[in-house]
C-alpha positions as CSV (number, residue, x, y, z in Angstrom):
1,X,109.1,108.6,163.9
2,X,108.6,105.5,161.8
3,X,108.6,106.4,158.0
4,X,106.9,104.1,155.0
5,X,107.4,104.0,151.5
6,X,104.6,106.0,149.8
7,X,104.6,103.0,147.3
8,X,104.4,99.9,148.5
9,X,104.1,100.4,152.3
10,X,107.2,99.3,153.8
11,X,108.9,100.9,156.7
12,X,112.3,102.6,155.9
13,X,114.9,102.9,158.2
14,X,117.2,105.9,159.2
15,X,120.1,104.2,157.4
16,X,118.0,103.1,154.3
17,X,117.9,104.1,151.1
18,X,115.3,105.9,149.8
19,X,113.8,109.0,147.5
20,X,111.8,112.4,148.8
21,X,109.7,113.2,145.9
22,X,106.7,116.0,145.6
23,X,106.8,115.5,149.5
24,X,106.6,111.8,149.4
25,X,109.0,109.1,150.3
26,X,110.1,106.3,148.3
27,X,112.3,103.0,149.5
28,X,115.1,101.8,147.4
29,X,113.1,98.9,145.8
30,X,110.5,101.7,144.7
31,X,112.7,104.3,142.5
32,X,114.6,103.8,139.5
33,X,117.1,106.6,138.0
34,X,115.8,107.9,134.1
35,X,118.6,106.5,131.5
36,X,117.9,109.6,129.3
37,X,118.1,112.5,131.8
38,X,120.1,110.7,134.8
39,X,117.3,111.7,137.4
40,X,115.5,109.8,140.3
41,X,112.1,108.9,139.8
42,X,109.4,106.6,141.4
43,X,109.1,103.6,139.7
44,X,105.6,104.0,139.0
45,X,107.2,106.8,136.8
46,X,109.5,105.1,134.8
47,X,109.0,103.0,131.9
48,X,111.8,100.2,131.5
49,X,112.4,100.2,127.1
50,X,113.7,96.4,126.2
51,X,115.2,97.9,123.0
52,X,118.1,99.5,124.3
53,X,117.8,98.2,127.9
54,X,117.0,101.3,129.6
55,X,115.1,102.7,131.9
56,X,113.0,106.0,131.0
57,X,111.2,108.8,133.0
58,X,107.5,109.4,131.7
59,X,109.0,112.9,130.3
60,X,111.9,111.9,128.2
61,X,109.4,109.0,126.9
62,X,107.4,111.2,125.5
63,X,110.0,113.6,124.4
64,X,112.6,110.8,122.6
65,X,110.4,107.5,122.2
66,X,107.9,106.3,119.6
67,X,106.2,102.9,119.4
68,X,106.9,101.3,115.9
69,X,103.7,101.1,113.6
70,X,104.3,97.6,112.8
71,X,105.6,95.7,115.6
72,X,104.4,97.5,118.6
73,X,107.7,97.8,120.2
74,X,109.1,101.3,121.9
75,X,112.5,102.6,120.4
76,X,114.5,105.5,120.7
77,X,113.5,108.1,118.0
78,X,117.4,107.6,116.9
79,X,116.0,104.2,115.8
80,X,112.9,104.5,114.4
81,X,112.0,106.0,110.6
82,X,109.4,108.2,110.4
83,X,107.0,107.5,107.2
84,X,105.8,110.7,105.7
85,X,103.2,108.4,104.0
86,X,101.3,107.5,107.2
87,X,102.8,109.8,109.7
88,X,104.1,107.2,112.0
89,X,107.3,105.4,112.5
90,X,108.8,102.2,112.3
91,X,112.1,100.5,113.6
92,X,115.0,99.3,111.3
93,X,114.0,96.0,111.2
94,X,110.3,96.6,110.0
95,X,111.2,99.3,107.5
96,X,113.7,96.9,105.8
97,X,110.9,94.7,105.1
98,X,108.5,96.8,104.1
99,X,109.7,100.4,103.0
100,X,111.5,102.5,101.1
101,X,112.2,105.8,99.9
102,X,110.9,107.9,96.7
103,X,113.9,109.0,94.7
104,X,111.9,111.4,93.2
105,X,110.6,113.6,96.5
106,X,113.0,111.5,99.0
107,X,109.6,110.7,101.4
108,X,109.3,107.6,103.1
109,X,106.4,104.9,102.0
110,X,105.3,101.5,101.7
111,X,106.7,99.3,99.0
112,X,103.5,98.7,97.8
113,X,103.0,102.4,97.3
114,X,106.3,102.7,95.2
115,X,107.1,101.7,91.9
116,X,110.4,100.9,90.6
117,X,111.3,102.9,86.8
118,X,114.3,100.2,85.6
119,X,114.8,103.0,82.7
120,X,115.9,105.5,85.3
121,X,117.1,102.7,87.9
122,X,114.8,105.1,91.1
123,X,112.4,104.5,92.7
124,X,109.3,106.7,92.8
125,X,105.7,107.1,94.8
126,X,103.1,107.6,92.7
127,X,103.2,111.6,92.7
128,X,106.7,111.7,91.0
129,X,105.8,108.5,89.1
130,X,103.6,110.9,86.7
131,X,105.8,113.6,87.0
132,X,109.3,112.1,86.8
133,X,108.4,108.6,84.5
134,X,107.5,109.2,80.9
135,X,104.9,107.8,78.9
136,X,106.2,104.9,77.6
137,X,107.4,103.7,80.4
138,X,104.3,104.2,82.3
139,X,101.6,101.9,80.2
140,X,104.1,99.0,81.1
141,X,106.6,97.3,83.6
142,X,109.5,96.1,82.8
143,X,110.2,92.2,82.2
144,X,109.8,89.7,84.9
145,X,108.9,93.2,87.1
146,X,108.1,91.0,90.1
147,X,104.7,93.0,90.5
148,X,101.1,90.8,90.6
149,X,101.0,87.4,89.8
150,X,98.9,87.2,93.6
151,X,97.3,84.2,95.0
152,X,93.4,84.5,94.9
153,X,92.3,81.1,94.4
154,X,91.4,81.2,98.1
155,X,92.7,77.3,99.0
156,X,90.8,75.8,96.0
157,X,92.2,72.8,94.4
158,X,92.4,73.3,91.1
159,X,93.9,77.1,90.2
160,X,94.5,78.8,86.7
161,X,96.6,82.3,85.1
162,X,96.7,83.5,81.9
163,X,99.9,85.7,80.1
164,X,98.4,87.2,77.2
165,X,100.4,88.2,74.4
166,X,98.8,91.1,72.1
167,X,100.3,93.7,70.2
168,X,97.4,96.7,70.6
169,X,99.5,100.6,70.7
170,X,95.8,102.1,71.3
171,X,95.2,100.2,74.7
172,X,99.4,100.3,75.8
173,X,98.4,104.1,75.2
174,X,95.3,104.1,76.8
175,X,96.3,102.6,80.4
176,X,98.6,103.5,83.1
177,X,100.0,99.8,84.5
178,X,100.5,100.9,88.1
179,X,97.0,102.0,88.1
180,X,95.5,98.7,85.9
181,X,97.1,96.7,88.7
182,X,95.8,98.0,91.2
183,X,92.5,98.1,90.1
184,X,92.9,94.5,88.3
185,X,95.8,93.1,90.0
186,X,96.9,92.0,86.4
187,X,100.4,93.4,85.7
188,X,101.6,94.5,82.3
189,X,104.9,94.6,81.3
190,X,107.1,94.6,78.4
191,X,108.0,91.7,76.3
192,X,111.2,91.7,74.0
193,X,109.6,88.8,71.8
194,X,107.1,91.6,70.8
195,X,106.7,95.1,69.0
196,X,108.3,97.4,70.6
197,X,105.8,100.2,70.5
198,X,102.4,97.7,70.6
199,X,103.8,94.7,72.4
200,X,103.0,93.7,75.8
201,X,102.5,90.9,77.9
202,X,99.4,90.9,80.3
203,X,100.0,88.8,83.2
204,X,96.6,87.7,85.7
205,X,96.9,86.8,89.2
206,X,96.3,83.0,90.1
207,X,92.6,82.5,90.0
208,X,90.5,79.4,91.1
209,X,89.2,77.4,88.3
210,X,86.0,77.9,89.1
211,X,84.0,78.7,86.1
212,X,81.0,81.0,87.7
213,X,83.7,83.2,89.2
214,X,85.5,83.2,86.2
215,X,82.7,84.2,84.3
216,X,82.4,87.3,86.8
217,X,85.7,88.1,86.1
218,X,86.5,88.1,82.5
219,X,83.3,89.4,81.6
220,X,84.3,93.2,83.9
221,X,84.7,96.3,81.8
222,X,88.4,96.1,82.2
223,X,89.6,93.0,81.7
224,X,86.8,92.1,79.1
225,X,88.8,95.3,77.3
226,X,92.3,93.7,77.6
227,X,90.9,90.1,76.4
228,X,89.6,91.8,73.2
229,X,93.5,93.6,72.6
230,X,94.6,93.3,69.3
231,X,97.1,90.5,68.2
232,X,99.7,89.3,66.4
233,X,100.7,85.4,64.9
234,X,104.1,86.5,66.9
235,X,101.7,86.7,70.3
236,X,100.8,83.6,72.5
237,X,98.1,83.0,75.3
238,X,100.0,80.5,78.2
239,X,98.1,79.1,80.6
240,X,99.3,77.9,83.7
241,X,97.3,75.3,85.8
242,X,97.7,73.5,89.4
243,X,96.1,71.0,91.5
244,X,97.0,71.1,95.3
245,X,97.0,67.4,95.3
246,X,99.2,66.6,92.5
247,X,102.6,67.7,91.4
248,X,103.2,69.0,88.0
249,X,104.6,65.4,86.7
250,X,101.1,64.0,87.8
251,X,99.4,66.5,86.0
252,X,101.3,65.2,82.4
253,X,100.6,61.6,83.7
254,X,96.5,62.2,84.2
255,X,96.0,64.5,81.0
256,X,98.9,63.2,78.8
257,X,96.2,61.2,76.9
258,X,94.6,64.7,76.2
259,X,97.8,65.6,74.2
260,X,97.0,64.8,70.3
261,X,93.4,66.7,71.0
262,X,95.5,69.7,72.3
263,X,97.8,69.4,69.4
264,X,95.3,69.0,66.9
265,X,93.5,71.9,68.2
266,X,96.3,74.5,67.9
267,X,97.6,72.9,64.5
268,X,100.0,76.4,63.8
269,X,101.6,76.4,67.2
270,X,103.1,73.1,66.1
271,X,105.1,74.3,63.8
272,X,107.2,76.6,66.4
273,X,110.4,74.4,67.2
274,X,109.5,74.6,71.1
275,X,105.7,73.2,70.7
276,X,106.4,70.0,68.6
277,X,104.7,66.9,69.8
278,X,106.9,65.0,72.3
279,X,105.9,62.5,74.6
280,X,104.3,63.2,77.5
281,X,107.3,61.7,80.0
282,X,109.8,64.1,77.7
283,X,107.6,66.6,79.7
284,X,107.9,65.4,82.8
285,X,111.8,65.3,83.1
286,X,112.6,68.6,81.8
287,X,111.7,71.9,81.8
288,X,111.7,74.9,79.9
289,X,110.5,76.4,76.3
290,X,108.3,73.2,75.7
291,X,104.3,72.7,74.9
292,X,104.6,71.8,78.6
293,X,106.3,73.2,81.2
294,X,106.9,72.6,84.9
295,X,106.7,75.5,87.5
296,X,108.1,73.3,90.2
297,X,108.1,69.5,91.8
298,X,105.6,69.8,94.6
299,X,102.1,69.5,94.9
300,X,100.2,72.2,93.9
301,X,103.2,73.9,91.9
302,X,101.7,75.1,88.1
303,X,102.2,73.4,84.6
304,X,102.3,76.0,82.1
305,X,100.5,75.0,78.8
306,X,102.9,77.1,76.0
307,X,101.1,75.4,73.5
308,X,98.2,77.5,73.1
309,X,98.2,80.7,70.9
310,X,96.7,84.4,71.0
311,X,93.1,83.8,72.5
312,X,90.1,86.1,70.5
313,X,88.4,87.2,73.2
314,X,87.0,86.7,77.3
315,X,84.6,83.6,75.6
316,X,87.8,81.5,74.0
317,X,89.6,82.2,77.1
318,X,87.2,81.0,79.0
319,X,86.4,78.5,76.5
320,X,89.7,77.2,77.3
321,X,89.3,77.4,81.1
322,X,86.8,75.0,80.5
323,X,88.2,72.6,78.7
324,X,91.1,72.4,80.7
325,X,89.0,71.8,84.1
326,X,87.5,68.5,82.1
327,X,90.9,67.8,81.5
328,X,91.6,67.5,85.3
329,X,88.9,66.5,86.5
330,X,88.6,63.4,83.9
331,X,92.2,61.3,83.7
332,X,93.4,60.1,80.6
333,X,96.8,58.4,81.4
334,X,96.6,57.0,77.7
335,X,95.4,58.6,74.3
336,X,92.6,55.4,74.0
337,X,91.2,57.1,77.3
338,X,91.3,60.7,75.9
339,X,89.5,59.5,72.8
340,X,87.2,57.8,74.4
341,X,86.4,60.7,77.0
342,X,86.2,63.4,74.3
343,X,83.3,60.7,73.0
344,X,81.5,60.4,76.5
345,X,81.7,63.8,77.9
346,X,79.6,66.2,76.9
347,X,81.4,69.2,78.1
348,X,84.5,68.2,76.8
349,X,83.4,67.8,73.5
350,X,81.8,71.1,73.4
351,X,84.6,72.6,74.3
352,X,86.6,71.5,71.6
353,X,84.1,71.8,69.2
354,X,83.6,75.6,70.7
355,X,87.1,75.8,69.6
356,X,87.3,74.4,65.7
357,X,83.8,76.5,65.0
358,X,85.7,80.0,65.9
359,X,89.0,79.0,64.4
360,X,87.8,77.7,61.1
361,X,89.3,74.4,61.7
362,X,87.2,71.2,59.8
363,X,86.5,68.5,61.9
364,X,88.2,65.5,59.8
365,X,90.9,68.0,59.5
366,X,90.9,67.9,63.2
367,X,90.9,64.3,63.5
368,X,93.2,63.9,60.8
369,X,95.6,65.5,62.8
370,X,94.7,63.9,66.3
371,X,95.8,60.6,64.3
372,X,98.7,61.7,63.0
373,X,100.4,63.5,66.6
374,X,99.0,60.0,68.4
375,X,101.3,58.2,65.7
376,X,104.0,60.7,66.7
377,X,103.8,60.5,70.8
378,X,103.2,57.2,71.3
379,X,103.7,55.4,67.9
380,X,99.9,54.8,68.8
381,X,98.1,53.6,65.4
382,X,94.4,55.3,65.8
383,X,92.2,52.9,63.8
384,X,89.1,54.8,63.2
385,X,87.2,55.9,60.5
386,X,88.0,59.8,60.2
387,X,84.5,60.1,59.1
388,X,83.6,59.6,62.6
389,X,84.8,62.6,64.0
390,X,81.6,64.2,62.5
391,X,79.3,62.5,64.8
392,X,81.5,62.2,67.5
393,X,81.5,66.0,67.5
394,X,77.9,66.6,65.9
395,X,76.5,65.0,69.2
């Protein structure tokens, strides 16, 4: 009597191979022994696992194999990690590059959910973070933390941050900086130029410099509350802007005619050895503690702007937002341009003039000083009445 393979049909001969299982027959081609248990199986029963090259009975799947959370791929429970977090697993590869566990409770996480305490050198989840981390530490991250600082200019070409420098012990009290990130995404940390007990630096995300959503933004509960902080002469209000279609040496280039109205608007910053007026290619060959400051060589890498101080409040921030768009969106490659565009554009001249009504500064004062820093960059000799400033900015 002819036999056939219960799986795919073929006849089997008296000398071939083949498997009797649940009172069906199987040829050779049609079963496959288990690599965990060493039994025979029908093939339609056995699941081939490409992470250790091995094939696996439907059982001893179930019983020893897990499908990583991340990449989708079946390992041997041996070689997954099981996150207590989530109550899944993941393979080595995948939690290398994306978790970690809490020194405090020793449970498996995200890294996003863990925060580093460089006091203690461990690493907590949030639970032992309150319990384990003391006060101090908690209203701030340490230096440089590496937290924040995200992208959420959403492709736009011209993008702006903000570090703000205050020295305010009621709001350092009043905030947890694990939870203000994540309900900001600024990051505060520490800053070693500051108080110790008041000082803090506030860092934003990277924003687009659009001035609606800005608006939006600095005018929320929270960070309207951070932008009215408390300050110090010691504190200082960098602002770091990009364009996606220039390089940071462009950027000097088209707004290094802006530079003795920048100057002349922040007349105490110039007296700090790093901010003194230089011309603009000193800028953009070097780096480092300068009014300028590159962030890279590539096109859309920042230029952070050191020269400005401790802003008031979410208005002079803004104000300064403002002024700085005008700045990129109207080149002045010379300071005869800049003049001339702080004469013919509107915005721009109420912007600066925003600026010298809330700082006390007198407006021949202010051009009394733009005259003297364009004789300092560039040598340039500014013949204008000073008297004219009053109109100019009166307009």
């Amino acid at each position: 009597m002819k036999r056939k393979c219960f799986s795919c049909g073929h006849e089997i001969g008296d000398r071939d191979d083949y498997l009797e299982y649940n009172g069906e027959i199987y040829c050779g081609e049609c079963y496959d022994e288990c690599g965990e248990c060493g039994q025979l199986f029908p093939s339609v029963m056995i699941t081939y696992v490409d992470s250790n090259d091995t094939n696996v009975c439907n059982s001893c799947l179930d019983d020893f194999y897990r499908g990583c959370y991340e990449c989708g791929e079946l390992f041997h429970l041996d070689d997954l990690h099981y996150i207590d977090e989530g109550d899944f697993y993941v393979c080595d590869s995948c939690f290398n590059s994306g978790y970690g566990w809490c020194d405090g409770c020793d449970r498996t996480f995200h890294i996003d959910h863990l925060t580093y305490s460089e006091e203690q050198d461990r690493t907590y989840c949030p639970d032992c973070y309150e319990e384990y981390v003391d006060d101090e530490e908690k209203n701030t991250f340490s230096y440089h933390s590496g937290y924040g600082r995200d992208d959420k200019s959403d492709g736009y070409r011209y993008r702006v941050g903000i570090e703000l420098e205050r020295e305010d012990i009621d709001f350092k009290k009043s905030i947890s900086a694990y939870d203000f990130l994540e309900k900001t995404g600024w990051v505060v940390e520490r800053d070693c130029s500051l108080h110790d007990l008041s000082g803090f630096e506030a860092i934003s995300p990277i924003y687009p410099l659009k001035l609606g959503q800005l608006e939006r933004i600095f005018n929320s509960d929270d960070i309207k509350k951070l932008a009215r902080t408390k300050y110090s002469c010691c504190c200082g209000g960098h602002i770091t802007i990009s364009d996606t279609k220039r390089t940071p040496s462009e950027l000097i280039d088209d707004i290094g005619g802006y530079l003795p109205i920048l100057y002349a608007m922040f007349p105490k910053r110039v007296n700090n050895g790093y901010c003194s007026p230089l011309k603009k290619d000193n800028y953009k060959y070097q780096s480092g503690h300068y009014a300028l400051s590159k962030r890279g060589n590539g096109r859309g890498d920042g230029l952070e702007i050191r020269l400005f101080d401790a802003p008031k409040d979410e208005k002079d921030i803004l104000n300064r937002f403002r002024l700085l768009k005008y700045m990129l969106q109207h080149k002045a490659t010379t300071i005869e341009q800049g003049l001339e565009n702080l004469n013919e554009i509107d915005g721009l001249r109420k912007a600066v003039k925003y600026h010298l009504d809330i700082y006390d500064i007198p407006y021949k004062t202010f051009y009394t000083n733009l005259v003297e820093y364009a004789k300092n960059i560039d040598l340039l000799e500014v013949r204008a009445d000073v008297e004219q400033v009053e109109s100019i900015l009166s307009k």
